[in-house]
N, C-alpha and C positions, 0 to 999 in steps of 0.2 A: 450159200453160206448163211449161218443162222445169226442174227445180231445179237447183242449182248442183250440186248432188253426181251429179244424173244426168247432166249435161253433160260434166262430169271421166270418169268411164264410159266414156260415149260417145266423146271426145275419144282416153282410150287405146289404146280399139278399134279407132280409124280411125288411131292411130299405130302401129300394131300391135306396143302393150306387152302387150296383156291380148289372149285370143281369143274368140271369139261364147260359148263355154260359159263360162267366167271373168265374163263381161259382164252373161251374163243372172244368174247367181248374185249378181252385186255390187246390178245391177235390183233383183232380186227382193230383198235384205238390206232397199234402199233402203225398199221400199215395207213391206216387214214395222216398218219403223222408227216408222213412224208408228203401228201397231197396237199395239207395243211399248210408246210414250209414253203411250198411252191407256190400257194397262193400268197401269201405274207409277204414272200420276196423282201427281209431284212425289216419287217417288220413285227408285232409282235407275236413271236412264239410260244410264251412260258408264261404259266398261271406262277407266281412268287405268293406264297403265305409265311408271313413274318407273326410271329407272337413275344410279345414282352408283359410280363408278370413285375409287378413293383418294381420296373425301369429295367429288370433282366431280358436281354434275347432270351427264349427258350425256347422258339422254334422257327427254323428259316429255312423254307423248303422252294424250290424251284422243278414246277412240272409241267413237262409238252401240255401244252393246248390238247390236243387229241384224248392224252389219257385225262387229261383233267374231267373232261366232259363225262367219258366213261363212270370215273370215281366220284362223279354229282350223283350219280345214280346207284350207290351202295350205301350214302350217308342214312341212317335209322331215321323216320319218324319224329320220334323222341327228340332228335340233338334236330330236325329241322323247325320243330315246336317251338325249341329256345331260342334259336337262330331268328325266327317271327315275333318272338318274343322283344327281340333286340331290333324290330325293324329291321329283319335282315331277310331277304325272300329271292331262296334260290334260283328260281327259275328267273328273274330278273340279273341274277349272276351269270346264269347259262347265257341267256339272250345278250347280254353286253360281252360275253367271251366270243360268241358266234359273230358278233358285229364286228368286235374291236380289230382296227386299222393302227395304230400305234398305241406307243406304250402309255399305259394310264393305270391308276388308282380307280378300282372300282368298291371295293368297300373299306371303310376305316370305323372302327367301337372300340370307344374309349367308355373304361369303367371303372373308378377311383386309377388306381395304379396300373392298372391292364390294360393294353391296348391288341388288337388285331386288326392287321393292314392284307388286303389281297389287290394286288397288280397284275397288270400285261406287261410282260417287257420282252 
């Protein structure tokens, strides 16, 4: 039986949003996901990215560990630039995703009214 999350996959593929090597990488996140869980054992599973623009939520997302990792590796150049820019350096994000044992606050940028929080939980 196919899980919902591999059927979304598959469904992009065949709309052709994502291409066969994008595909199998999101596959392959899927199925690491589950390896993931079992190591974690009620610990943390989920990357949370919170954004607030002049005190507003505007974006609060909750994603597997597994695909999170995958989707570090799709963000442009460009937005990793500004990201260093803000003292913010992905692959030190990766590395504390790949350590983290419980839930924690690994980066928080606050700028006038703006802020962006990324968690384990």
């Amino acid at each position: 039986m196919v899980s919902e999350e591999k059927r979304r996959v598959l469904d992009m593929l065949s709309a052709g949003k994502i291409d066969v090597s994008e595909a199998e990488k999101l596959l392959s996140a899927l199925e690491e996901e589950v390896e993931v869980e079992k190591q974690f054992k009620g610990e943390a599973k989920h990357l949370r990215i919170k954004v607030d623009e002049e005190g507003e939520n505007k974006v609060n997302i909750n994603i597997p560990l597994s695909i999170a990792k995958v989707v570090m590796n799709f963000i442009s150049d460009s937005v990793k630039k500004k990201l260093r820019e803000k003292n913010i350096d992905l692959d030190e994000v990766i590395q504390q995703i790949e350590n983290a044992e419980t839930t924690q606050k690994i980066v928080e940028v606050q700028d006038d009214g703006d802020k962006v929080e990324i968690y384990l939980e």
